[in-house]
C-alpha positions, 0 to 999 in steps of 0.5 A: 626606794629607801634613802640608804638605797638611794645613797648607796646608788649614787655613789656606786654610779659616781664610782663607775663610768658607764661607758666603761661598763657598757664598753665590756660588751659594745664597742663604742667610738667617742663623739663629741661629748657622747659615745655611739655604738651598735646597739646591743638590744637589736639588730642594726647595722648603722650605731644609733645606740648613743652613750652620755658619760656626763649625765650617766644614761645610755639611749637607743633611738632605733628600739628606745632602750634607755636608762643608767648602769644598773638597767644596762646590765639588768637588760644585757644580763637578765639579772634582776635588781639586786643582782646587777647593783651587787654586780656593779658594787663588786667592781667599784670595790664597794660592800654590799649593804642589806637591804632586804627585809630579811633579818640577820639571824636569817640570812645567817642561816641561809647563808650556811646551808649554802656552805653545806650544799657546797661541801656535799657538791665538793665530796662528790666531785672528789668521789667521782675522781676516786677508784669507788667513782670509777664506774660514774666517771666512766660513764660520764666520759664514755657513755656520754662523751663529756670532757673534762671541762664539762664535768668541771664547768657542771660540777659533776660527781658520784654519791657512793652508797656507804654514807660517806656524806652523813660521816662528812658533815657530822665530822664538820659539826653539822647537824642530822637535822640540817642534813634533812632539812636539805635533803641530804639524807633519809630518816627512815620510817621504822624507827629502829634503823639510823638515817643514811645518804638519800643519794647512793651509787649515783652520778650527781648533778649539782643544782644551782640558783643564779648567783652560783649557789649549790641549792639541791641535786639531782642522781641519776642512776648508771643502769636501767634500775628505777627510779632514772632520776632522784631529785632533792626535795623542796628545802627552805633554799630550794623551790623546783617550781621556779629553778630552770637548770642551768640557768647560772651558766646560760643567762648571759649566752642566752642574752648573748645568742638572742636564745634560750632552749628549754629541753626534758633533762639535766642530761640533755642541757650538759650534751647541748653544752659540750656542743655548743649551745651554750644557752640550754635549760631544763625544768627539775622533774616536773613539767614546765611551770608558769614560774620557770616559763617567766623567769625563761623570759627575764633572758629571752622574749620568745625561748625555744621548747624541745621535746622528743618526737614521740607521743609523750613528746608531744604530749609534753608540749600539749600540756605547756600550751595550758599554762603558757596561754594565761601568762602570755603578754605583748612581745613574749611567746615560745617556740616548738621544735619536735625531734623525730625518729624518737632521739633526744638531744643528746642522742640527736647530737651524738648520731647527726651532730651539732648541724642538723640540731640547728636545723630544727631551731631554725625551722621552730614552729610558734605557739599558735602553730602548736596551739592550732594543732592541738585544736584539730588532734585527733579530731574528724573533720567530715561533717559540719557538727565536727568542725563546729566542735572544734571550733567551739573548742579553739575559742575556749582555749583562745580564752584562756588568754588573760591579756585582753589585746593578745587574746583578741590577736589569737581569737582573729589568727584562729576565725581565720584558720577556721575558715581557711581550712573548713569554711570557703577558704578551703576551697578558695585555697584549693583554686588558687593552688591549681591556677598557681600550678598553671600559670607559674612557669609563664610569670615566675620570673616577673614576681620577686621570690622571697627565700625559704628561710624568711617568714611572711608575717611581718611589716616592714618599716617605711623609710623615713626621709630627711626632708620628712624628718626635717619638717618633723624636727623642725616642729617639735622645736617650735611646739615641744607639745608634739614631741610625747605625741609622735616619739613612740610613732616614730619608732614604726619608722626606719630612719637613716643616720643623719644628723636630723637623726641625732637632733631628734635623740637629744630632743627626745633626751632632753624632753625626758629630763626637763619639766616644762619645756618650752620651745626656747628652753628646748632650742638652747638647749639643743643648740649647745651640741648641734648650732649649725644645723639648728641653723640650717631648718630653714622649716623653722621659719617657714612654719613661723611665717606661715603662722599655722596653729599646733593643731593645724601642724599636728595634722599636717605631719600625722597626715604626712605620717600616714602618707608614708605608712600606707605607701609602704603597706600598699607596696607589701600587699601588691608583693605579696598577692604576686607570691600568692600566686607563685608560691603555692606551697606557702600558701598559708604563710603568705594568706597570713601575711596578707591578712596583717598587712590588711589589718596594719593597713586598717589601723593606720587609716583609724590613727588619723580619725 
């Protein structure tokens, strides 16, 4: 970072408290010194999310979210960088430096492109309230049943077809050629004709990037004629590869929501708008391409593709698993949902209504789902060379997958597959549904039923108690050492809200903060917010007088870690085998679950080693 930068950032927090900032979006409660609050990253019920105003850092001991003013707002609002600080300079009332390499001359010039895509976005909003838009506005009221707050939200509009835009900016002083240089108007070939609007006798859909700045647009035409769609081509200000539709108006609902949607259309985003959902993109023409699917990410860790239900629906979504497979990494994927009886969904919203569209969000089938799917297609399964065809072909794609830890995640899901569906799993399955069938009316009522909507495939996080962390605290007081070794272990834990808690997150804290730490700078230091329970440990001096080595201690509470780990595990796997044999009809989902836990189990028992 630049000195200028650095210095600008410095006054810019000195300006803004960021309890007042995060404020906007948590509810906080003062304590002591702090402000504590739900953490607005994840899920929780009991506030572990702690705000320090002095030293201007928010911390969340349940996930680990940490940092200052601009990371809060750059997680909560999927902004990158520069945006969040210009965001935050806006409101501390302070201008903006440039600190791109740009140069002047050139952000200039960017800058009155913007203008003349915004006076070419406002003619047509004029034009579509005119007696010549007459027939756009209708379509978009009636045909589409949009009001008239979305057609304002969306800046819609109609381009009529006796340029009138190229008479517009010629009487503003813009030139022809900025006109072509963004797409504006058509230069025709035979030299003897003048150029003239690209867009003529369409309704207009301005294009915008994340800062709100009309880029391109996209035409659609009111009957059946071709081409359905005109989009504006590639200008120096407009790249369709990395814009998703709509992503000025959905990147906070989306933060929001906890989701994204990713449909064909412009059309389908403003339907799904006008219903609600308020967090729904598009790509611009094209298939969805690797640079739309990362910046999908930057707001939503897993967002949900729809495709229409009919063949080229699916081959839609065939053709994405080729370009999501390279780019995936830990914690980010894409969901599937696949709408039947060949609607879209503004057709889907218009005929069933907003309920049964959430319906199929609920029910999103994973990309390994949809991968697996793929891989069996269209494909005969009757001989042994069929099925080593398609198994030799599910590794090559599993291969695509350039991370190395997911790409051996993949590779054990499909072996497993493989096997459960052609090799003696099959049969095993086929077994265990009959015997399930038999026996199901005499032990149901002794197995406790999970609900249709939860997922078997995950692990529960052992509880973790205060006598436990007790013991805990008390050693990274006396051993600093230990607190790197164990803070990130800890989060596999779920720990209740006490005091030890909050001990061990300004432990964590000041751990961050200070180099060096030894066990008396540590113990001053968190003696200052928490004395009387400092004083209480009476595991301090039991550790003290037992004299044990850190090596002795580390063992001793990796053991103990461990203990309670595979307890836990050891439950989740007894459960699960009972709904294997009285769930029949998720049977697949809860094999899946009971081979994590066996693998969870596997790697618990290797952390000690």
């Amino acid at each position: 970072m630049n000195d200028d930068l650095s210095k600008f950032l410095d006054e810019l927090r000195s300006r803004l408290s960021i309890a007042d900032i995060i404020g906007q979006k948590v509810k906080l409660t003062k304590r002591g010194r702090e402000y504590l609050g739900l953490c607005p990253f994840h899920h929780e019920k009991t506030p572990s999310f702690t705000i320090n105003e002095s030293k201007g850092f928010y911390h969340c001991f349940g996930c680990g979210a940490h940092g200052d003013i601009v990371r809060f707002l750059m997680e909560s609002e999927g902004l990158p960088f520069i945006e969040a600080v210009k965001k935050l300079a806006s409101q501390a009332g302070m201008q903006m430096p440039e600190f791109s390499k740009e140069s002047q001359e050139q952000s200039q010039k960017r800058k009155s492109l913007y203008e003349i895509m915004d006076m070419a976005a406002a003619f047509f909003e004029k034009n579509l309230r005119m007696p010549i838009g007459a027939n756009g506005l209708r379509y978009f009221k009636e045909k589409r049943g949009l009001s008239e707050e979305v057609l304002q939200k969306f800046r819609l509009g109609y381009a009529p077809n006796n340029n009138g835009l190229k008479a517009l900016l010629l009487s503003k002083g813009i030139s022809e050629q900025d006109m072509v240089e963004l797409g504006l108007i058509a230069v025709p070939e035979d030299k003897s004709r003048s150029s003239h609007d690209f867009f003529r006798d369409r309704v207009m859909i301005p294009i915008m990037d994340k800062q709100g700045n009309v880029i391109a647009f996209g035409g659609r035409i009111m009957d059946n004629s071709q081409p359905k769609y005109l989009n504006s081509p590639e200008t120096p200000i407009f790249n369709k590869r990395r814009i998703l539709y709509n992503m000025t108006h959905a990147r906070e609902a989306a933060y929001q929501a906890k989701r994204l949607i990713i449909c064909e259309g412009y059309m389908d985003v403003i339907a799904l708008d006008s219903f609600g959902f308020n967090y729904a993109v598009a790509p611009l023409g094209t298939a969805l391409t690797e640079e739309q699917v990362l910046e999908a990410w930057k707001v939503c860790p897993t967002p949900t593709l729809c495709f229409d239900g009919d063949g080229a629906g699916i081959k839609a979504a065939i053709r994405s698993i080729d370009r999501i497979l390279p780019i995936l990494r830990a914690g980010y994927s894409v969901n599937y949902i696949f709408l039947k009886e060949k609607k879209d969904p503004d057709e889907l919203l218009h005929t069933l209504g907003p309920q049964v569209f959430e319906q199929y969000l609920q029910r999103a089938k994973p990309l390994v789902d949809i991968l697996w799917h793929k891989c069996k297609m269209n494909k005969d399964t009757e001989t042994p060379e069929q099925k080593a065809l398609i198994e030799k072909e599910t590794y090559e794609e599993v291969n695509k997958i350039k991370d190395p830890q997911i790409r051996s995640y993949y590779m054990q899901e499909m072996k497993q597959r493989i096997y459960y569906t052609f090799g003696r799993g099959s049969q095993y399955k086929k077994k265990q549904e009959q015997t399930a069938t038999n026996n199901a009316s005499a032990t149901v009522r002794n197995i406790p039923q999970l609900k249709k909507t939860e997922h078997f495939n995950f692990v529960k996080k052992p509880p973790l108690t205060d006598l436990d962390l007790r013991s805990i605290v008390a050693a990274m007081l006396l051993y600093p050492e230990l607190i790197g070794k164990y803070e990130e272990r800890l989060m596999s834990f779920d720990i209740g809200n006490s005091a030890m808690a909050k001990i061990l997150t300004e432990i964590l804290e000041i751990n961050q903060e200070t180099e060096n730490l030894d066990s008396d700078i540590l113990l001053e230091k968190v003696k200052l917010n928490f004395i009387g329970e400092v004083g209480d440990l009476w595991e301090i001096n039991m550790y003290r007088q037992q004299k044990l080595s850190m090596a002795d201690l580390n063992a001793q509470i990796s053991n103990n870690l461990q203990t309670i780990q595979l307890k836990q595990i050891d439950n989740d796997i007894k459960e699960c085998m009972g709904l294997m044999q009285t769930q029949p009809t998720d049977l697949d989902e809860l094999n899946a679950r009971y081979q994590q836990l066996l693998r969870e189990r596997n790697n618990i028992l290797l952390m000690n080693e």
